[in-house]
C-alpha positions as CSV (number, residue, x, y, z in Angstrom):
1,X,17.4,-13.4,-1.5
2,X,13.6,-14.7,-2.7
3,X,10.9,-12.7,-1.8
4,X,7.3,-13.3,-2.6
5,X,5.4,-10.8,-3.2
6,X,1.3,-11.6,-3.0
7,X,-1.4,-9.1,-4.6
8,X,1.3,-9.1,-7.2
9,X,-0.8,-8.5,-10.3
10,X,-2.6,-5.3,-8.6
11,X,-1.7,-1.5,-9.0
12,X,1.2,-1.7,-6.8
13,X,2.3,-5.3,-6.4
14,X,3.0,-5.8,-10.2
15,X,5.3,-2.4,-9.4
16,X,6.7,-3.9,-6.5
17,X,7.3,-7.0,-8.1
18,X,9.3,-5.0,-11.2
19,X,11.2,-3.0,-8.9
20,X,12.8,-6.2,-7.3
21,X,13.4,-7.7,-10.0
22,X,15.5,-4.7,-11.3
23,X,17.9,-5.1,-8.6
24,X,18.2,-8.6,-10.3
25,X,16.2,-10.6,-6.6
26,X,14.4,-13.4,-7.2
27,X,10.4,-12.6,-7.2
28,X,7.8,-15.5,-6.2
29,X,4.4,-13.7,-7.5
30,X,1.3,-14.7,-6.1
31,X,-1.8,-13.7,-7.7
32,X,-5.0,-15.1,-9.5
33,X,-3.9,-14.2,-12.7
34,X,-0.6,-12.6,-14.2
35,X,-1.9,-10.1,-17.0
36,X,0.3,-7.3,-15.1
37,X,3.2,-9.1,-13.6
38,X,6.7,-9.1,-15.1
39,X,7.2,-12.3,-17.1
40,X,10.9,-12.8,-15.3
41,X,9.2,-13.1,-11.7
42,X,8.1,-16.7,-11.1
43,X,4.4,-16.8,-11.6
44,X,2.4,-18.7,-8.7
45,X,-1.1,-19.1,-9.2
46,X,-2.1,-19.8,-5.0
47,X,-4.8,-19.0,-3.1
48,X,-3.3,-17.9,0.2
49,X,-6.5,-18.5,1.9
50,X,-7.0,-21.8,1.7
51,X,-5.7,-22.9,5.3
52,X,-3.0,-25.1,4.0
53,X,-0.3,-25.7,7.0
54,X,2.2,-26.9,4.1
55,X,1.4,-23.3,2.7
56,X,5.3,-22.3,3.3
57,X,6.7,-25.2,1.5
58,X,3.8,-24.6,-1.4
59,X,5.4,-21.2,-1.5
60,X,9.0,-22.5,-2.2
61,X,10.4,-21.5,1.2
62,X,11.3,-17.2,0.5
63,X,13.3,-15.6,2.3
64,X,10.6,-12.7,2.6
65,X,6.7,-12.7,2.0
66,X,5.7,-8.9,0.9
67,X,1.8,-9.1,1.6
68,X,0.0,-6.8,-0.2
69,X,-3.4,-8.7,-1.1
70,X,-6.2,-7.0,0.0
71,X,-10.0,-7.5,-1.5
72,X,-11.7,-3.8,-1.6
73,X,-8.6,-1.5,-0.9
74,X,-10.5,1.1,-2.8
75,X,-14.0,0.7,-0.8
76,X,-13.4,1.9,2.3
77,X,-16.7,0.5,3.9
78,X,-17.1,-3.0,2.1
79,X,-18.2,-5.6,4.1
80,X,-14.7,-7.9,2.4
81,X,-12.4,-6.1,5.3
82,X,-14.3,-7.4,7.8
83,X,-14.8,-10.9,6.7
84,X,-11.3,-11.4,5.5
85,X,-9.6,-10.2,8.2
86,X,-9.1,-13.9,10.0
87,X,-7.9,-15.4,6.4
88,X,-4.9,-12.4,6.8
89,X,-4.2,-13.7,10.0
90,X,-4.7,-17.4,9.4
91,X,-2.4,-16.8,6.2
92,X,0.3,-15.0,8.0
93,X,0.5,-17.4,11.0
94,X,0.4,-20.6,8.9
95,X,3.7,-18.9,7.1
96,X,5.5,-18.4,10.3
97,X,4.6,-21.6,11.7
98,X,6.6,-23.2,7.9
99,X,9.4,-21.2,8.9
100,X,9.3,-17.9,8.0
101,X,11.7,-15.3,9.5
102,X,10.7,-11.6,7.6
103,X,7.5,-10.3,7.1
104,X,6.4,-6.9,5.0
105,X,2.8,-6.2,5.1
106,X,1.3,-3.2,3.3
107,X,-0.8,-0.5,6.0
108,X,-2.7,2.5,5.0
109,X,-2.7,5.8,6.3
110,X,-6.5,4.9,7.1
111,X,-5.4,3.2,10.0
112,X,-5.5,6.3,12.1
113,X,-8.6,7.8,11.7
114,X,-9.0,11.7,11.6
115,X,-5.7,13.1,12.6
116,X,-4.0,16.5,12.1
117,X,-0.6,16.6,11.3
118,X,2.0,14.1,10.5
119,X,2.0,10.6,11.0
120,X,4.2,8.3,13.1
121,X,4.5,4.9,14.8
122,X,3.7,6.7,18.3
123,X,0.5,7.9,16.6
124,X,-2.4,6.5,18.3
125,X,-5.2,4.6,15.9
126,X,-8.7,5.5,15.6
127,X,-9.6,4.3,12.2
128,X,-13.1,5.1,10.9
129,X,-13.5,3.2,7.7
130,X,-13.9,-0.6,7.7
131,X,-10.9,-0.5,5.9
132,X,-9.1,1.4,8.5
133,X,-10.4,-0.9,11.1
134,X,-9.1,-4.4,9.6
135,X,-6.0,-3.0,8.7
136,X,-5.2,-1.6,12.2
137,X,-6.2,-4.6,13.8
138,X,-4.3,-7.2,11.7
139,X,-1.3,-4.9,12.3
140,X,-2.2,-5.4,16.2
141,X,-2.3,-9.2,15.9
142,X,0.8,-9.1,13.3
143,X,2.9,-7.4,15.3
144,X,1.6,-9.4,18.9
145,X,2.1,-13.0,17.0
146,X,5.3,-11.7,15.9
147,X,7.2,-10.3,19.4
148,X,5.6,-14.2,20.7
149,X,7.7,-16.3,17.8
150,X,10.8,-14.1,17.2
151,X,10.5,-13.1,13.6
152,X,11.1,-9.3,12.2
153,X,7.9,-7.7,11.0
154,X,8.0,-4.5,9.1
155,X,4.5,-2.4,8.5
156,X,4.3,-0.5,5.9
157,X,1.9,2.5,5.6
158,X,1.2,3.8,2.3
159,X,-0.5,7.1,1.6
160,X,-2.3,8.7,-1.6
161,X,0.0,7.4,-4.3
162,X,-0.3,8.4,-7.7
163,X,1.5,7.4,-11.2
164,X,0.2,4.7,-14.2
165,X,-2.8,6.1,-13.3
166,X,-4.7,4.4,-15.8
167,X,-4.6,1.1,-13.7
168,X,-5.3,2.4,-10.5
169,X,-9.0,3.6,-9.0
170,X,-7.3,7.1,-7.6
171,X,-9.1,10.4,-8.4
172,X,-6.4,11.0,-11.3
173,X,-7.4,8.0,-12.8
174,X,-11.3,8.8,-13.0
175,X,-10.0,12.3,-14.2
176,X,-8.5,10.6,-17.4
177,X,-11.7,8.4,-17.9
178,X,-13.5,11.4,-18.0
179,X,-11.2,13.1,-20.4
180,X,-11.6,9.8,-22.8
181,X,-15.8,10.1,-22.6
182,X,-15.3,13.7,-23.8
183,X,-16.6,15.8,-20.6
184,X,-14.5,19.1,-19.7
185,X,-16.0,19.3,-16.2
186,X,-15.3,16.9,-13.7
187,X,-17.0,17.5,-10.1
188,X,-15.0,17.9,-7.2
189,X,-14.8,18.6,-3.5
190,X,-13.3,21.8,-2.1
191,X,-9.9,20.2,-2.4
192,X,-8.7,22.2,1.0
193,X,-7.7,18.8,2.9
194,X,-3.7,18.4,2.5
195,X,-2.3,15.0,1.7
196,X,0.9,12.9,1.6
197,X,1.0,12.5,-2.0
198,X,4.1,9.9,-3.5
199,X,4.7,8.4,-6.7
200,X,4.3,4.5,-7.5
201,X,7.8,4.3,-8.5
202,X,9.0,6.0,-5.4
203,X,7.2,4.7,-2.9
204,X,8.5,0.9,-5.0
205,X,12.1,1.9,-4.3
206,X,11.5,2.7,-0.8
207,X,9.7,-0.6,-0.8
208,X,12.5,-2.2,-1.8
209,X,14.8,-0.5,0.3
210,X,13.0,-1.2,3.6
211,X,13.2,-5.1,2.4
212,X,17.0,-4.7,1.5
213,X,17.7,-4.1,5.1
214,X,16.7,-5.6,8.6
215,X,17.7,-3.6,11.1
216,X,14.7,-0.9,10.8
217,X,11.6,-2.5,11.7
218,X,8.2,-2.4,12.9
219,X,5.8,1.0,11.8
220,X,7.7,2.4,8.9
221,X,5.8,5.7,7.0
222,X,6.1,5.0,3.4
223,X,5.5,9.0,2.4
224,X,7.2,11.6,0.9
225,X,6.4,13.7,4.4
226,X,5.4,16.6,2.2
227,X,1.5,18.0,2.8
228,X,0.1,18.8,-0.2
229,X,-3.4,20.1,-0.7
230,X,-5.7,18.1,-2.9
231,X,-6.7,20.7,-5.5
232,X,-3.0,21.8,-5.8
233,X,-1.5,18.3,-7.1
234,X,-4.8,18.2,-9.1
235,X,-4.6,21.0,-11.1
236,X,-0.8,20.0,-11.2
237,X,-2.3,16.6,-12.6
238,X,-4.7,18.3,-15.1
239,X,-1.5,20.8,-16.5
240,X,1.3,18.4,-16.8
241,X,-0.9,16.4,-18.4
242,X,-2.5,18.7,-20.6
243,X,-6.2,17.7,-20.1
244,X,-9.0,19.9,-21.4
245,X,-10.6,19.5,-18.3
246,X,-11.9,22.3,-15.1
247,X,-12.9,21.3,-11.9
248,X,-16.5,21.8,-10.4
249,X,-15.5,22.9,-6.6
250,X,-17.6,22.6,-4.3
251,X,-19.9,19.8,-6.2
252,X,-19.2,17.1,-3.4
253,X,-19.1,18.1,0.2
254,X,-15.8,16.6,2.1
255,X,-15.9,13.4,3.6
256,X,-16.6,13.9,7.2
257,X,-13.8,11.1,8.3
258,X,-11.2,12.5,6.1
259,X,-8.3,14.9,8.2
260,X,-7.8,18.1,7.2
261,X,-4.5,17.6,6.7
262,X,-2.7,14.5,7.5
263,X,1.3,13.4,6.2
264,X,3.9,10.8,7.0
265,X,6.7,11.4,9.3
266,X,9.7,10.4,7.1
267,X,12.3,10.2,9.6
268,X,12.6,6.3,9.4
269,X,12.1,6.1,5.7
270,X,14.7,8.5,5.3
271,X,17.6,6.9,7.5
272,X,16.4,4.0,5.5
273,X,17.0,4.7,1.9
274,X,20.2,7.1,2.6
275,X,21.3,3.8,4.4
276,X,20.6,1.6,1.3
277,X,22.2,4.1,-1.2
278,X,25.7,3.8,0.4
């Protein structure tokens, strides 16, 4: 098996692309620059954007393309979605048209909108964030394109991940920057709204598994399916890590698009990784 993996030098591709590697598959990794990607993976400097129809054959032909690029995952209301949503399509179609047969592209939690309660492929979309937006409609056209020319898709939705929190732009990585400046406050929301929270390295393996396997497809919740509240895994954050840091409640006011509590369903994710252990 060769998968290529693009985004592969952000927060979770350059995990994604270790954690293939370690079950010794060959990793084509795409990026601009390779300062975080695992020096065994074959490094591919591409832009995927450019509208080549040879783009397939550029790619050396993998077996899967794990598509995890995306400008301005952390702004949820940049103008990039928007504009870049046609160069994910264009991308994705000009790979199936080479000959491409699997597809694994990243989704977000965001693509639902304000919800209550856990998350599922039945759940209907009503995202509220740009982000959320181009997300749920590429998964739309994906999943459309892909039903018309016979290839197996498999979405991905990710939730608040956490872990090496020094490379990514999550709360517990501004936490720590604040630590290092020397402050022993940090302001902070109420923290009431309850989240899916899941490690980088878990959420990898489950990556992993759902490429290891075919036969479960389509919407798959990568998630612990556990509803934690946010100032409960904080303060977890701040104790395991022993940071001389307390938390100014009530500073921000909640976001009013964010759910007050929102989780993956982990059925699937769950038949899936008990079915790749064996």
């Amino acid at each position: 098996m060769k998968v290529l993996v693009t985004g592969a030098n952000g927060y979770l591709g350059s995990h994604t692309v270790k954690g293939f590697l370690e079950k010794g598959i060959d990793v084509i990794a795409v990026a601009f620059n390779k300062d975080n990607i695992d020096p065994r993976a074959k490094f591919v400097f591409y832009d995927i954007f450019n509208s080549s129809k040879s783009i397939y054959s550029d790619l050396d032909y993998p077996d899967i393309v794990i598509h995890m690029a995306w400008k301005d995952g952390f702004k949820h209301n940049s103008h990039a979605h928007m504009e870049m949503l046609s160069s994910h399509y264009k991308f994705i179609e000009e790979l199936i048209e080479g000959g491409l047969k699997r597809l694994i592209i990243m989704g977000s939690m965001h693509e639902i909108g304000y919800y209550e309660g856990a998350i599922n492929e039945n759940t209907p979309c009503n995202p509220s964030s740009m982000y959320g937006i181009a997300k749920d409609s590429l998964r739309r056209s994906v999943l459309l394109l892909a039903k018309q020319k016979g290839i197996k898709v498999q979405w991905l939705r990710a939730y608040y991940i956490y872990g090496d929190d020094i490379k990514s732009n999550s709360i517990f990585s501004k936490i720590l920057a604040a630590c290092q400046e020397g402050k022993t406050s940090f302001p902070f929301s109420t923290g009431k709204n309850k989240y899916d929270f899941i490690k980088i390295n878990d959420l990898t393996s489950q990556i992993v598994a759902v490429a290891m396997q075919d036969k479960v497809t389509g919407i798959i919740e990568c998630c612990s399916g556990i509803p934690v509240s946010l100032s409960t895994q904080v303060e977890k954050f701040i104790v395991e890590n022993n940071l001389g840091i307390k938390l100014e409640y009530g500073a921000f006011s909640d976001r009013p698009y964010d759910s007050p509590a929102i989780w993956g369903d982990n059925k699937k994710i769950l038949k899936i990784m008990r079915g790749y252990k064996k």
